[in-house]
N, C-alpha and C positions, 0 to 999 in steps of 0.2 A: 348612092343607095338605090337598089332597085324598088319600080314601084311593090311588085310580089312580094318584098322582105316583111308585108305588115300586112293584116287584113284590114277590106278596104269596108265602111260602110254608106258613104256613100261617096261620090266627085265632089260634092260643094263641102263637105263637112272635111273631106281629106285634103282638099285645094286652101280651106282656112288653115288646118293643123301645120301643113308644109310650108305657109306663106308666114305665118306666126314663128315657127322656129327660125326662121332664117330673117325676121326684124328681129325677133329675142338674141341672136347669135350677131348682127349688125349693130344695134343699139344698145342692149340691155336690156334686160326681163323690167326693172321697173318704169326705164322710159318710154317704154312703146306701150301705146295706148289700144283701146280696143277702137277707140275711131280711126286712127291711122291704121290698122290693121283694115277695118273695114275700105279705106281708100285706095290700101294699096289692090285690093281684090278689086275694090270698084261695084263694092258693092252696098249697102245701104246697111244703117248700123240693127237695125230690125231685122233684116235678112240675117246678120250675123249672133243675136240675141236667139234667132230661131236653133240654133246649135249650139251655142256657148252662151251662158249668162255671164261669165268672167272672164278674165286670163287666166284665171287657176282652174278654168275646168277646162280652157283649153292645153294646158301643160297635163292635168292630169291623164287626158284622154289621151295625148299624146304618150304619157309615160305606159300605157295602161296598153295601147295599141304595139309598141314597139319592145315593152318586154314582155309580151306573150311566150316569144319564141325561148325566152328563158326560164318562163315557168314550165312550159311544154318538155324542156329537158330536165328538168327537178322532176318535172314528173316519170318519165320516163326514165330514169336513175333508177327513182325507187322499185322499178319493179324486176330492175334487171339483178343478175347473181354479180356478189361482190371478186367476180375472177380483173383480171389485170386486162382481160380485153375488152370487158366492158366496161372498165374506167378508164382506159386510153379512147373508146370510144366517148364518151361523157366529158371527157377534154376536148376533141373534138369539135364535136355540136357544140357545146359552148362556146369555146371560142368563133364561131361561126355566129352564132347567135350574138356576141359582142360586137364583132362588128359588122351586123344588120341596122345594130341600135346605137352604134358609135356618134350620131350625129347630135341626138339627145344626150346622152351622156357626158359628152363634152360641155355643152350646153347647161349642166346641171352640177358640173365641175367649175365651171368657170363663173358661176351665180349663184355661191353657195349660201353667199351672204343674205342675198334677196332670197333664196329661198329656203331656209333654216325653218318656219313654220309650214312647210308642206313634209310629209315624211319620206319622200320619193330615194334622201337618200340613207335614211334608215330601213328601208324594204327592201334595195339595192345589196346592203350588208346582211341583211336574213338570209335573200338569196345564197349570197355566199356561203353564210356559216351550214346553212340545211344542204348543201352543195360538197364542202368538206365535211361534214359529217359521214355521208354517204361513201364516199374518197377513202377514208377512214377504217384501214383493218379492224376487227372486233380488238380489243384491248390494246388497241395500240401504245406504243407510247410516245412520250413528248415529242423526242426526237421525231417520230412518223407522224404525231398530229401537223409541226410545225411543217414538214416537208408540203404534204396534201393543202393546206392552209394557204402556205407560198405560193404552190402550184396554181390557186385559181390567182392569188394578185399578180401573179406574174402575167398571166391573160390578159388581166385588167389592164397592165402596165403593157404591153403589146401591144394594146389600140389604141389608148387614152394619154400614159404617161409615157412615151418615149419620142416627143416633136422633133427635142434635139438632135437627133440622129438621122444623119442624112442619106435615107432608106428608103424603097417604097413603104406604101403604109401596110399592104399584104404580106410584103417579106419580112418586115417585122411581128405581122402577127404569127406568119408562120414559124418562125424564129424561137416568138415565145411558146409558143404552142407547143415547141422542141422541147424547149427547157419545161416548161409544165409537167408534159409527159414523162421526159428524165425524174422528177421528181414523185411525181404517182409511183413508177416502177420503182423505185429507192425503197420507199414505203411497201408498197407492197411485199417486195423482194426478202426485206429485213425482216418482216411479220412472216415470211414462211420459214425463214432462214429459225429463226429463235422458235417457233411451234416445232420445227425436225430438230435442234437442238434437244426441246423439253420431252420430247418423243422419246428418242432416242434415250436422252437419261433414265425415265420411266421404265421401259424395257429393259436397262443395265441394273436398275431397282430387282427388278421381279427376281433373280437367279438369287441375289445376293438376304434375299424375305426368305424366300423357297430355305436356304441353306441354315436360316439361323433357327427357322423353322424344327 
């Protein structure tokens, strides 16, 4: 992951947050302490209090740093029109935004345990639902809720849940990214198809009022 995929606030506080996830990802989020953490930077557990009072502020910050770039696209959703090219577009950046933040993620999947009283992975599910919402033709139905819905676990399963398969890790996100967008256009497509349906009958209405008229 590149350094640019995250905003940076400072070298010492970004040099902690990268050195912390990769003992939390070696050891375990409960076994690594905030003195080894301090050791392994080499630096004094005071210097490191100056930035982090815990390990939960430094996961928080961490989480807070690295899904920026996915509230940036929730926000950027909302303000586009619900056409099929700016929700192929919104597959897109997301998926691109997943995996900027894949490193954590994983990390928060594989410590779910140790981490159950932080909410990082119920905020993670907001995202999504407010995500498929958006995805979401006006009165959709079941069938096209569940399509759009799929569409983003699918993303998720692109960078997170598919180790077994032996792929690079990009061409399975593009991969999923394929199937995603297959599935947004489903949905969409059905939602125009059934409104030119109701359309249409409407219009075969009027002659047949007109006549009894």
């Amino acid at each position: 992951m590149s350094s640019s995929a995250r905003p940076r606030r400072s070298d010492t506080r970004q040099r902690i947050q990268d050195v912390a996830l990769e003992m939390f990802a070696e050891r375990g989020y409960e076994k690594t302490s905030l003195r080894e953490i301090a050791e392994r930077l080499e630096v004094t557990k005071a210097a490191l209090y100056y930035h982090f009072r815990t390990k939960e502020d430094i996961l928080i910050g961490l989480f807070d740093d690295l899904t920026g770039p996915l509230d940036a696209v929730v926000d950027w959703a909302r303000d586009q029109p619900r056409t099929l090219e700016s929700k192929r577009e919104v597959m897109a950046r997301y998926s691109a935004a997943l995996r900027d933040a894949a490193p954590l993620f994983r990390f928060l999947q594989e410590n779910q345990a140790s981490l159950r009283e932080l909410r990082t992975g119920v905020d993670i599910k907001e995202r999504m639902m407010v995500l498929a919402d958006l995805m979401e033709p006006d009165d959709a139905t079941l069938t096209d809720r569940m399509r759009c819905t799929s569409a983003l676990f699918t993303l998720h399963a692109g960078v997170f849940a598919l180790r077994d398969i032996d792929a690079d890790p990009e061409e399975k996100r593009l991969s999923a990214l394929e199937v995603a967008t297959e599935l947004i256009t489903a949905a969409h497509e059905a939602h125009e198809a059934h409104a030119g349906r109701a359309a249409h009958a409407g219009h075969a209405e009027e002659p047949r009022a007109a006549h009894h008229a």
